[in-house]
PQR file with spaces between the fields and no chain letter, atoms N, CA, C, O and H, PARSE charges and radii, in Angstrom:
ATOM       1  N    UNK     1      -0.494  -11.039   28.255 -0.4000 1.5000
ATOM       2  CA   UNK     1       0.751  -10.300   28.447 -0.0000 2.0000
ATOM       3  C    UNK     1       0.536   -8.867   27.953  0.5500 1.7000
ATOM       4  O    UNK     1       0.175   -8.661   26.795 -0.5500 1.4000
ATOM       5  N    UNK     2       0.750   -7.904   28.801 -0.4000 1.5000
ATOM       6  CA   UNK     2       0.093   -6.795   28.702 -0.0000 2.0000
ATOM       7  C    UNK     2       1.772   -5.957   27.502  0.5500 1.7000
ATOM       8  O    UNK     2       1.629   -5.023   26.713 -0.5500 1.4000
ATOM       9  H    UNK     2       1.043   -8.072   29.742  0.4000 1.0000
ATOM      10  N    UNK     3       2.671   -6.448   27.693 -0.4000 1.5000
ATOM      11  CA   UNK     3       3.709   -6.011   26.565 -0.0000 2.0000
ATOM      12  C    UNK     3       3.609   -6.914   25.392  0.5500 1.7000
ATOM      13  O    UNK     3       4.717   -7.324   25.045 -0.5500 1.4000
ATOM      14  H    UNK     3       2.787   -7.207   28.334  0.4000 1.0000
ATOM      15  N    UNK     4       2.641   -7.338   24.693 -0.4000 1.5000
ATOM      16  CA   UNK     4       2.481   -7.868   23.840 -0.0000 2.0000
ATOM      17  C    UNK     4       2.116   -7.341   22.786  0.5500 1.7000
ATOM      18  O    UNK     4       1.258   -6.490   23.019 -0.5500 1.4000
ATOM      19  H    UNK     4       1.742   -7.005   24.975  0.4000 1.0000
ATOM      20  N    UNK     5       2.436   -7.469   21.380 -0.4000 1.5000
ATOM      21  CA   UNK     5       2.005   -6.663   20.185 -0.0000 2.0000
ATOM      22  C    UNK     5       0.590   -6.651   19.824  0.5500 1.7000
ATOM      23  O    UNK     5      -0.028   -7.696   20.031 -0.5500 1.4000
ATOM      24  H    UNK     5       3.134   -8.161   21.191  0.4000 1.0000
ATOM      25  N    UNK     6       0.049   -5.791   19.389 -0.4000 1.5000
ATOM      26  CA   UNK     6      -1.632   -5.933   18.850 -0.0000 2.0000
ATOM      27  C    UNK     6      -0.994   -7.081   17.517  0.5500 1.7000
ATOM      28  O    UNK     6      -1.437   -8.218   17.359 -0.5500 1.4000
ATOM      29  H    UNK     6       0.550   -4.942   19.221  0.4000 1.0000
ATOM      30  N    UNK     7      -0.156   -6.608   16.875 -0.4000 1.5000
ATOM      31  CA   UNK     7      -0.088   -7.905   15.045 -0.0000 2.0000
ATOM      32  C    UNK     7       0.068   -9.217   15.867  0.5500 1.7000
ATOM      33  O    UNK     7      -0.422  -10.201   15.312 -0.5500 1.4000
ATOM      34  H    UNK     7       0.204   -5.684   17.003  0.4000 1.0000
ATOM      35  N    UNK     8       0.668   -9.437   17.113 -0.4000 1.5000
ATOM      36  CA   UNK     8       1.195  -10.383   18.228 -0.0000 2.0000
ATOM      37  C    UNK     8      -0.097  -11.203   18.274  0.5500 1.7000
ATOM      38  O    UNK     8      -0.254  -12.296   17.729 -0.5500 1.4000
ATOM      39  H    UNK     8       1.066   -8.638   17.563  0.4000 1.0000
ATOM      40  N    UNK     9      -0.929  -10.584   18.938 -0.4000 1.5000
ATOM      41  CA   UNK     9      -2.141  -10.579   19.684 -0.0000 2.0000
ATOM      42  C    UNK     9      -3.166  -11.306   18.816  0.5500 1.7000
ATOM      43  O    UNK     9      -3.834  -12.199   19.337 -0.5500 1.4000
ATOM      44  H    UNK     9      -0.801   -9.697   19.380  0.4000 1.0000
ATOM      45  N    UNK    10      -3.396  -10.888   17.118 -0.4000 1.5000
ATOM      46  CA   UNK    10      -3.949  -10.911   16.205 -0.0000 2.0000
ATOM      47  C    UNK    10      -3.389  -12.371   15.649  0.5500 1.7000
ATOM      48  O    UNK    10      -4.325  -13.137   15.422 -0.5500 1.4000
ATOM      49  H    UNK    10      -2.853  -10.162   16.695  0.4000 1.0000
ATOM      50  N    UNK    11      -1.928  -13.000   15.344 -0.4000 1.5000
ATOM      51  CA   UNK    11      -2.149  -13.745   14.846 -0.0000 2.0000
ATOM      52  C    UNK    11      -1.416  -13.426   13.831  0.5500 1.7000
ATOM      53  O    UNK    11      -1.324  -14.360   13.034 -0.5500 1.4000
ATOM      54  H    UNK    11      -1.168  -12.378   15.529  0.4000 1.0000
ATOM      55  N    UNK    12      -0.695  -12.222   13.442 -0.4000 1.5000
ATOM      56  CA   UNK    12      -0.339  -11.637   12.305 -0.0000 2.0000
ATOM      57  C    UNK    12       1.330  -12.276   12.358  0.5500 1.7000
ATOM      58  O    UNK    12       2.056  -12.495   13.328 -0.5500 1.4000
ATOM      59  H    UNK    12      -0.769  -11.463   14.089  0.4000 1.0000
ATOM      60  N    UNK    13       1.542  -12.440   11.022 -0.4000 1.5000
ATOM      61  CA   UNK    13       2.919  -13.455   10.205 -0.0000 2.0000
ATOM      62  C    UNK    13       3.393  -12.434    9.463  0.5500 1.7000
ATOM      63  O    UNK    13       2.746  -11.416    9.215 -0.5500 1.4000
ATOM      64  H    UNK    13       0.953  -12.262   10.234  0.4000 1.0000
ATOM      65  N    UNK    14       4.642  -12.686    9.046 -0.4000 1.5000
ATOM      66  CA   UNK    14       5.565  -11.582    8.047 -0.0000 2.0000
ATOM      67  C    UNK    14       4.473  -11.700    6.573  0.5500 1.7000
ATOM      68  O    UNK    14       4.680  -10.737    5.834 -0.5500 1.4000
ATOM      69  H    UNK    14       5.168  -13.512    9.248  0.4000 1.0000
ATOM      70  N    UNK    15       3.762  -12.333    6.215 -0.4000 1.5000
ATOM      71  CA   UNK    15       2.940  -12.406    5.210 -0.0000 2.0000
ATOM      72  C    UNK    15       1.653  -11.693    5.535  0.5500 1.7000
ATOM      73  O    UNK    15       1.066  -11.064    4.655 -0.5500 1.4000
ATOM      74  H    UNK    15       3.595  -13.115    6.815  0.4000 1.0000
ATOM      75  N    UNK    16       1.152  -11.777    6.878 -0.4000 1.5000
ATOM      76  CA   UNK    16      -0.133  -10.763    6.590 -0.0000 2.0000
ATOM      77  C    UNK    16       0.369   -9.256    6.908  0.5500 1.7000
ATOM      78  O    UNK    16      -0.387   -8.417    6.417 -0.5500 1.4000
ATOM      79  H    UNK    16       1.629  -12.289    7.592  0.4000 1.0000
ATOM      80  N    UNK    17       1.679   -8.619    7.750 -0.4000 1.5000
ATOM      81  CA   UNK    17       1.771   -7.780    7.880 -0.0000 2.0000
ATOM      82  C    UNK    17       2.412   -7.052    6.575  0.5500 1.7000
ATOM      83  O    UNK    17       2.465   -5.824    6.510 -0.5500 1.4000
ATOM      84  H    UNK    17       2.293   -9.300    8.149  0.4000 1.0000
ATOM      85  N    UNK    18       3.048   -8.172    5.208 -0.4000 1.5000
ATOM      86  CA   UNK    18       3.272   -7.235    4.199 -0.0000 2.0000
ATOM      87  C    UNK    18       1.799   -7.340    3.294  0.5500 1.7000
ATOM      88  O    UNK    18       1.668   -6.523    2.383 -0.5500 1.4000
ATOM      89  H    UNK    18       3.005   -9.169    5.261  0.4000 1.0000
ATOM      90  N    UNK    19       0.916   -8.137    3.489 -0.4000 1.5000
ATOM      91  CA   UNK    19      -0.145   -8.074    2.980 -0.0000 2.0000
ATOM      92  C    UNK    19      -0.806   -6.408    3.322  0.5500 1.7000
ATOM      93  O    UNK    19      -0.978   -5.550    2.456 -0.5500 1.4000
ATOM      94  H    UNK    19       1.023   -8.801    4.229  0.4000 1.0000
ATOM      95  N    UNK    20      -1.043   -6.280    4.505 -0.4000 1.5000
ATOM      96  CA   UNK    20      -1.741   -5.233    5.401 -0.0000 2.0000
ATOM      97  C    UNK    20      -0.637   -3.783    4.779  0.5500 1.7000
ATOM      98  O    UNK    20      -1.168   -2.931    4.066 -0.5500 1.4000
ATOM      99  H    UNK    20      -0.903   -6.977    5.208  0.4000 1.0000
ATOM     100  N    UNK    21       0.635   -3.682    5.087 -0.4000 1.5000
ATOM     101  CA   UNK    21       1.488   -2.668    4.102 -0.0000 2.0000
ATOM     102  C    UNK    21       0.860   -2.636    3.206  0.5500 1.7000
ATOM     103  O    UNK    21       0.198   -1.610    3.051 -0.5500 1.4000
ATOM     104  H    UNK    21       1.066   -4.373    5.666  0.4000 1.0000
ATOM     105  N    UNK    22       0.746   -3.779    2.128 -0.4000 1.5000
ATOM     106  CA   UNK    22       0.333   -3.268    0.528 -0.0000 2.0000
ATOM     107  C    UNK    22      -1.233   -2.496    0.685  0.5500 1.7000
ATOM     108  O    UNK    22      -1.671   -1.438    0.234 -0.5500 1.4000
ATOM     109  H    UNK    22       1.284   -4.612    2.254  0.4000 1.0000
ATOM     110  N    UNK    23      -1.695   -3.329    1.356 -0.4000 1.5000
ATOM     111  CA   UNK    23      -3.249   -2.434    1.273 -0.0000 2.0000
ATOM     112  C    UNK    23      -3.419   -1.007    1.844  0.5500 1.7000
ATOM     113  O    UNK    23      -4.221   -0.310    1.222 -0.5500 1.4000
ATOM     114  H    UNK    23      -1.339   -4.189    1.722  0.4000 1.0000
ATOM     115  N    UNK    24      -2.773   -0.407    2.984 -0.4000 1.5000
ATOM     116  CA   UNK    24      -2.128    0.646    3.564 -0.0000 2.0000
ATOM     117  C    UNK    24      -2.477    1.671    1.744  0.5500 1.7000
ATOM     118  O    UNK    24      -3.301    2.437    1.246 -0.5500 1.4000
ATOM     119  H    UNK    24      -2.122   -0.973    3.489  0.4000 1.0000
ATOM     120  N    UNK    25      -0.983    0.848    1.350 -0.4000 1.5000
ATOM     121  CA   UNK    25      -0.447    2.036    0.495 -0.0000 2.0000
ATOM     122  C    UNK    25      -1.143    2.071   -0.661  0.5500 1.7000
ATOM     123  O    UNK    25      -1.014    3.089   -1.340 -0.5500 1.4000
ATOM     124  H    UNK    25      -0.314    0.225    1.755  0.4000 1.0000
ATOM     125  N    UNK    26      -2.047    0.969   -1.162 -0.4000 1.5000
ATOM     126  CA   UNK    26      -2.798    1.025   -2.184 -0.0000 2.0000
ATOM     127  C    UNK    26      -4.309    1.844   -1.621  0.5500 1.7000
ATOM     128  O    UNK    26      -4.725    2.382   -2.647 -0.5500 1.4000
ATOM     129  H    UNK    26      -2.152    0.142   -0.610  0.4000 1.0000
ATOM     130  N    UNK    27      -4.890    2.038   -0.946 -0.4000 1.5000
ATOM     131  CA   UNK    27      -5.902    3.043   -0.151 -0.0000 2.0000
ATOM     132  C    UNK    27      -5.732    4.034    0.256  0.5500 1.7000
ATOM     133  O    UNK    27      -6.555    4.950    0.286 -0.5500 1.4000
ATOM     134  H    UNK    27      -4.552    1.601   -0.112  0.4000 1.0000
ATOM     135  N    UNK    28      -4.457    4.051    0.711 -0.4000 1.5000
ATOM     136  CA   UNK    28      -4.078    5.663    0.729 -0.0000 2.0000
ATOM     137  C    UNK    28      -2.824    5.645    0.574  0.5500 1.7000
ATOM     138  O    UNK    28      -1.862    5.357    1.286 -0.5500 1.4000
ATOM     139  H    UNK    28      -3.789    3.308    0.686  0.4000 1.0000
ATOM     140  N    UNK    29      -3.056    6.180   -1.010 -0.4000 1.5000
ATOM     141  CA   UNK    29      -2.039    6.519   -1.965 -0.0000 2.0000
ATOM     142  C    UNK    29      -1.331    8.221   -1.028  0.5500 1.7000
ATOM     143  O    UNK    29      -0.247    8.789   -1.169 -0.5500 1.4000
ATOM     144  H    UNK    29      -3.838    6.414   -1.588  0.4000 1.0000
ATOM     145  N    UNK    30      -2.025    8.417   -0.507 -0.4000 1.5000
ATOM     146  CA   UNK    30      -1.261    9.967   -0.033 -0.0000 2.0000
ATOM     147  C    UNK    30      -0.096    9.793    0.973  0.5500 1.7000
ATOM     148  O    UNK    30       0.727   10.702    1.076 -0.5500 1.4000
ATOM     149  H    UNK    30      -2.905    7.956   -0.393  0.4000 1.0000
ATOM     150  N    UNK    31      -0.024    9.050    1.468 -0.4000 1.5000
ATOM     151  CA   UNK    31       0.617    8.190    2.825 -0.0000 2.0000
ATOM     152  C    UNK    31       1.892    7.931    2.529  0.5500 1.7000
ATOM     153  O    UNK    31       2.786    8.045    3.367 -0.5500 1.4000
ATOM     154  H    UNK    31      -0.693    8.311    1.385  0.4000 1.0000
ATOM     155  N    UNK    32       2.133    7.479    1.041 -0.4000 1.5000
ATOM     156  CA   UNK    32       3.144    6.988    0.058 -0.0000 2.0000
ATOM     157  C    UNK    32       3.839    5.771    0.673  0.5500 1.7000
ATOM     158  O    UNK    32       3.527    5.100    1.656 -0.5500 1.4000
ATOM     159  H    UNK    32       1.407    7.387    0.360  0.4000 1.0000
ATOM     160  N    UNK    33       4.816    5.677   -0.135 -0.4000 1.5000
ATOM     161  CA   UNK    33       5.304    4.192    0.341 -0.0000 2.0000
ATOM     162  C    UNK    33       6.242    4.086    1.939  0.5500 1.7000
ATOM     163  O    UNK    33       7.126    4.898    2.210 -0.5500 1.4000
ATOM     164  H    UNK    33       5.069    6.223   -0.934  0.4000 1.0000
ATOM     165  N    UNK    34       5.811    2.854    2.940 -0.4000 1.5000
ATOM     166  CA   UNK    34       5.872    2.554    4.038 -0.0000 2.0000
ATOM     167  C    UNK    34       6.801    1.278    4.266  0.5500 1.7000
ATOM     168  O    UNK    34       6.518    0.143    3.882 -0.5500 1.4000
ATOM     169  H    UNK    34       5.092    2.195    2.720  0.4000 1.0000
ATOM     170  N    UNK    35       7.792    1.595    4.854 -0.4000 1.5000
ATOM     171  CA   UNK    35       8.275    0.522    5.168 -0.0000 2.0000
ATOM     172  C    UNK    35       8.195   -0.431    5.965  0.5500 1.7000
ATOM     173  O    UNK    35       8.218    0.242    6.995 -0.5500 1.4000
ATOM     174  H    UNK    35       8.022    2.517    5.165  0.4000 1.0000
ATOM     175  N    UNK    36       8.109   -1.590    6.359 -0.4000 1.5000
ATOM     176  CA   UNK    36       8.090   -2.511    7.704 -0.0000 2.0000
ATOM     177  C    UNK    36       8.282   -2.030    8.811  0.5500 1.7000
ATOM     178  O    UNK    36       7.624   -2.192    9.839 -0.5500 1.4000
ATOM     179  H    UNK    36       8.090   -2.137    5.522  0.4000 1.0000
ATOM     180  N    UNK    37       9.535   -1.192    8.568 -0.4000 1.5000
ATOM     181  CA   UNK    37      10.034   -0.993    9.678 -0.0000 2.0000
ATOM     182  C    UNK    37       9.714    0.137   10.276  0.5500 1.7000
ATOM     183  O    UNK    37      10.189    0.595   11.316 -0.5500 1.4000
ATOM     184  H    UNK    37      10.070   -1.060    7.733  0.4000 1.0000
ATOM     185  N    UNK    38       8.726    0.668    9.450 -0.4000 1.5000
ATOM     186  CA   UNK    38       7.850    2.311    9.839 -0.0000 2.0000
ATOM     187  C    UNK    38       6.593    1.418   10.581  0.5500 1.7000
ATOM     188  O    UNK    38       5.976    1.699   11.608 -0.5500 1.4000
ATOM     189  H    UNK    38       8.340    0.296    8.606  0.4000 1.0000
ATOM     190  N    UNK    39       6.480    0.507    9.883 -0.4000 1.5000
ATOM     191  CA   UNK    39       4.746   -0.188   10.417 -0.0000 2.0000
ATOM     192  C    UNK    39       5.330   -0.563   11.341  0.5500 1.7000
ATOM     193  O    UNK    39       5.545    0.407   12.068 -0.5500 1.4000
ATOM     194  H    UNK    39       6.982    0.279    9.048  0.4000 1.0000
ATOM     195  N    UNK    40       5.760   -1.525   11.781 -0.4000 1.5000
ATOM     196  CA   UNK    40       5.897   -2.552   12.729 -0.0000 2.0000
ATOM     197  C    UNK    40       5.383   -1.563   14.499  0.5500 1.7000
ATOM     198  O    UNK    40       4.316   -1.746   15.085 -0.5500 1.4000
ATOM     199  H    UNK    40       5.586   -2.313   11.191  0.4000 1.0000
ATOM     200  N    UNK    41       5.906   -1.107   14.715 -0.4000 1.5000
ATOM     201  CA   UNK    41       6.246   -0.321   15.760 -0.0000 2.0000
ATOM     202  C    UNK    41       4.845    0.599   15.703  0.5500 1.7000
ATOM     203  O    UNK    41       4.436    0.977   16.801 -0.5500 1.4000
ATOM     204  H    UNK    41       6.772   -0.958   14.239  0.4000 1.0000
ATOM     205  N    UNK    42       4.112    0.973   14.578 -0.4000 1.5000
ATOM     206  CA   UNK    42       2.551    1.399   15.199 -0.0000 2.0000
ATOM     207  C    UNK    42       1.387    0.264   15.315  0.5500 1.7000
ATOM     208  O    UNK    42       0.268    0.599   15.703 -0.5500 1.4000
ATOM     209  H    UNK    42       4.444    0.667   13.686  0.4000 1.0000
ATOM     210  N    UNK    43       1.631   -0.881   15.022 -0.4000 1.5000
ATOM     211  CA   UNK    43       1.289   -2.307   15.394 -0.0000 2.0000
ATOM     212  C    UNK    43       0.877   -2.519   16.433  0.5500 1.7000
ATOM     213  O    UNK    43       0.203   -3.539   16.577 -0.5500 1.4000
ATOM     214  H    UNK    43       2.540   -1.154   14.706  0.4000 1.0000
ATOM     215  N    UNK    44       1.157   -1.510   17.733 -0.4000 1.5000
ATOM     216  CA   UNK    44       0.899   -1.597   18.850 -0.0000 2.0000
ATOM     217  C    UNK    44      -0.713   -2.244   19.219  0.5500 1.7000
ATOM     218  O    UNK    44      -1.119   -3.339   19.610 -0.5500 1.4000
ATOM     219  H    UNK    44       1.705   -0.682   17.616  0.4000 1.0000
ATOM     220  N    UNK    45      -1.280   -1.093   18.906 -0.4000 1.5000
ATOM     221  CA   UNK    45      -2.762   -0.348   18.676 -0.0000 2.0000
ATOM     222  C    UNK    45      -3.397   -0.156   17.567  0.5500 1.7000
ATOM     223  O    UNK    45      -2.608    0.144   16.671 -0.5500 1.4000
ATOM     224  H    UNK    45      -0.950   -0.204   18.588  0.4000 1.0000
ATOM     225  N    UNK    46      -4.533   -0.198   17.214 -0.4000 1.5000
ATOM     226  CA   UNK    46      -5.560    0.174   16.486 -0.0000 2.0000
ATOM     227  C    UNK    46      -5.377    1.745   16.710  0.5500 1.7000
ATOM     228  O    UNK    46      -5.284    2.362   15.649 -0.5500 1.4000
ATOM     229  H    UNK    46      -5.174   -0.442   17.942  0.4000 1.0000
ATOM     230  N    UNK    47      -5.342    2.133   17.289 -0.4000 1.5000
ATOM     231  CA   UNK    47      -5.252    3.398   18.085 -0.0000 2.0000
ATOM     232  C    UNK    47      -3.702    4.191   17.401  0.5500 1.7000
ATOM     233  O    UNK    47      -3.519    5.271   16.840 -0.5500 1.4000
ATOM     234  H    UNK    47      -5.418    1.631   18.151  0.4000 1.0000
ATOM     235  N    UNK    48      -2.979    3.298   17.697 -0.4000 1.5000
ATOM     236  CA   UNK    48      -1.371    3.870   17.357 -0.0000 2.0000
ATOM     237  C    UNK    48      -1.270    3.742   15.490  0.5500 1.7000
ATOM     238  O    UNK    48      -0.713    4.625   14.838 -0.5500 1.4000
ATOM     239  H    UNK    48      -3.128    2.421   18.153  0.4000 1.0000
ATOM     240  N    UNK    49      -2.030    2.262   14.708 -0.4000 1.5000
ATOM     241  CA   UNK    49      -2.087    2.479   13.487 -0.0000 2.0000
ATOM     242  C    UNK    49      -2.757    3.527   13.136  0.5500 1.7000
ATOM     243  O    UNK    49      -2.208    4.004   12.143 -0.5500 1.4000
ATOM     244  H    UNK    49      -2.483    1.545   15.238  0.4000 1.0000
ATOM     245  N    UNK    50      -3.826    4.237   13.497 -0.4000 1.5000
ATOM     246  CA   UNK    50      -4.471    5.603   12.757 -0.0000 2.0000
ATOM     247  C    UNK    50      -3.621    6.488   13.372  0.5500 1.7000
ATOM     248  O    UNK    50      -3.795    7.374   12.535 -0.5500 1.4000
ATOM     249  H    UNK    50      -4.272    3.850   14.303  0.4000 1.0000
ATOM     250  N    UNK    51      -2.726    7.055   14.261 -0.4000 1.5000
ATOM     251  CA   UNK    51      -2.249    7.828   14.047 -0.0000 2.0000
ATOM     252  C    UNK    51      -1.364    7.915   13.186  0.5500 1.7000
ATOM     253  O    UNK    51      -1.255    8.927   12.494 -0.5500 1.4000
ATOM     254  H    UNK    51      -2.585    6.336   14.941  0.4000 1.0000
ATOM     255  N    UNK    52      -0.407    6.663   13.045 -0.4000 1.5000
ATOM     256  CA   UNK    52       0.705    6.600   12.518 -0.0000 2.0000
ATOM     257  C    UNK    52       0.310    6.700   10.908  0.5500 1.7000
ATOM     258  O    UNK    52       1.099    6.899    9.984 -0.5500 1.4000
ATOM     259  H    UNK    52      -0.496    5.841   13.607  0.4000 1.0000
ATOM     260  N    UNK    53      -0.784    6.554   10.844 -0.4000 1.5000
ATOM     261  CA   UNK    53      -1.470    6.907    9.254 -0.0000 2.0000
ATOM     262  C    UNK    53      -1.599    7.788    8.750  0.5500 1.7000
ATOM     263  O    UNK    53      -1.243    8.109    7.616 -0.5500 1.4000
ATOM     264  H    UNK    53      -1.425    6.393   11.595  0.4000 1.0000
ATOM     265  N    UNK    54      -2.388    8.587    9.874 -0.4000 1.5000
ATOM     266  CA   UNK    54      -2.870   10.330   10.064 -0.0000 2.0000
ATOM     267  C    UNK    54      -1.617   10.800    9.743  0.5500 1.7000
ATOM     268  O    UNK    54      -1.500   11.568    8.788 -0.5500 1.4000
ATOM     269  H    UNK    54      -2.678    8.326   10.795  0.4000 1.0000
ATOM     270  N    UNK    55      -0.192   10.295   10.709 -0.4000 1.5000
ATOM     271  CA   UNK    55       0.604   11.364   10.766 -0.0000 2.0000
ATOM     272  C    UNK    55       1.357   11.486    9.188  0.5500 1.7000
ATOM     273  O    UNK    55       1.724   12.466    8.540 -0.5500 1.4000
ATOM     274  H    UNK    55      -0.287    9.671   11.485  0.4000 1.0000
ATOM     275  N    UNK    56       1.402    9.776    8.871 -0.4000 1.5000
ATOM     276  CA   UNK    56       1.414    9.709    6.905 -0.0000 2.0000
ATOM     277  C    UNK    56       1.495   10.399    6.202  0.5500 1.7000
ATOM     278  O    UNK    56       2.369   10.923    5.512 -0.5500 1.4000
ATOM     279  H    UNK    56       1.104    8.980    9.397  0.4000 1.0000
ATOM     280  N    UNK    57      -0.499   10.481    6.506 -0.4000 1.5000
ATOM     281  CA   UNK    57      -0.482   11.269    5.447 -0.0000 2.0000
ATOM     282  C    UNK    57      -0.832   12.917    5.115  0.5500 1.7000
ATOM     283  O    UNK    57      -1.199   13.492    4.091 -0.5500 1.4000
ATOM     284  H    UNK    57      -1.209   10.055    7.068  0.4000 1.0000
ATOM     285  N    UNK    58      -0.501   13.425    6.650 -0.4000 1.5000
ATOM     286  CA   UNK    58      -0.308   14.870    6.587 -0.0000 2.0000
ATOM     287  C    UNK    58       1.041   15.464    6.542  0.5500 1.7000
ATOM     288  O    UNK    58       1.281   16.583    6.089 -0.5500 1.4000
ATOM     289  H    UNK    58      -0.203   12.957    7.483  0.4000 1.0000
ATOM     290  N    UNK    59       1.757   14.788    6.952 -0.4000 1.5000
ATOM     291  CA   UNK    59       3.228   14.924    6.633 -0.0000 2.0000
ATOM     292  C    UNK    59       3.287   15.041    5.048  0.5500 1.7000
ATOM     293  O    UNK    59       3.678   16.082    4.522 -0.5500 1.4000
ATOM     294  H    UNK    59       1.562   13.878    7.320  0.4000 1.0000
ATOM     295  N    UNK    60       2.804   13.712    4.155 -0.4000 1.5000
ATOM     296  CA   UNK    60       2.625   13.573    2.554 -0.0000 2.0000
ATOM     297  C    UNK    60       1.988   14.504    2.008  0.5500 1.7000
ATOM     298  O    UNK    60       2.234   14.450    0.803 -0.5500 1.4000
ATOM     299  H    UNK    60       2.486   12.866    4.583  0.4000 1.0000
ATOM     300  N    UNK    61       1.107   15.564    2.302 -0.4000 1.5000
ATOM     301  CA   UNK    61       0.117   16.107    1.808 -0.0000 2.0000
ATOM     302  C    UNK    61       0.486   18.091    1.973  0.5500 1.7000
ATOM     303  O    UNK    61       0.534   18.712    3.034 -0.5500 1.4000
ATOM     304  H    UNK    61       0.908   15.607    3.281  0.4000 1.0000
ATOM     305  N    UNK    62       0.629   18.491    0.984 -0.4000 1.5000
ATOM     306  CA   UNK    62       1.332   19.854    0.502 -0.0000 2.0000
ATOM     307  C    UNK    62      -0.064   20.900    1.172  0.5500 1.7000
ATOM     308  O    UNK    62      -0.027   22.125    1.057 -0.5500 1.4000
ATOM     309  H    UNK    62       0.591   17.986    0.122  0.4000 1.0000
């Protein structure tokens, strides 16, 4: 199913995607704290999580 989530796709549960948050924010501390509901939706892609990271943590970063 080509509208299907990559976390979908993967196998991913409300437990590995707050697992995957905590590690996010513990590795890049610059990014600061992320909500579900900020992640969920760059979940798409591998592709869409590094941006949505990138955009993190240049937005975070003075």
């Amino acid at each position: 199913m080509a509208a299907a989530r990559f976390y979908e796709d993967l196998g991913f549960d409300s437990v590995m995607i707050m697992q995957l948050k905590d590690r996010i924010e513990a590795r890049l501390s610059s990014a600061g704290e992320i909500s579900v509901q900020q992640l969920l939706p760059a979940l798409r892609s591998v592709g869409s999580l590094a941006e949505f990271l990138t955009e993190c943590v240049s937005v975070r970063t003075p």
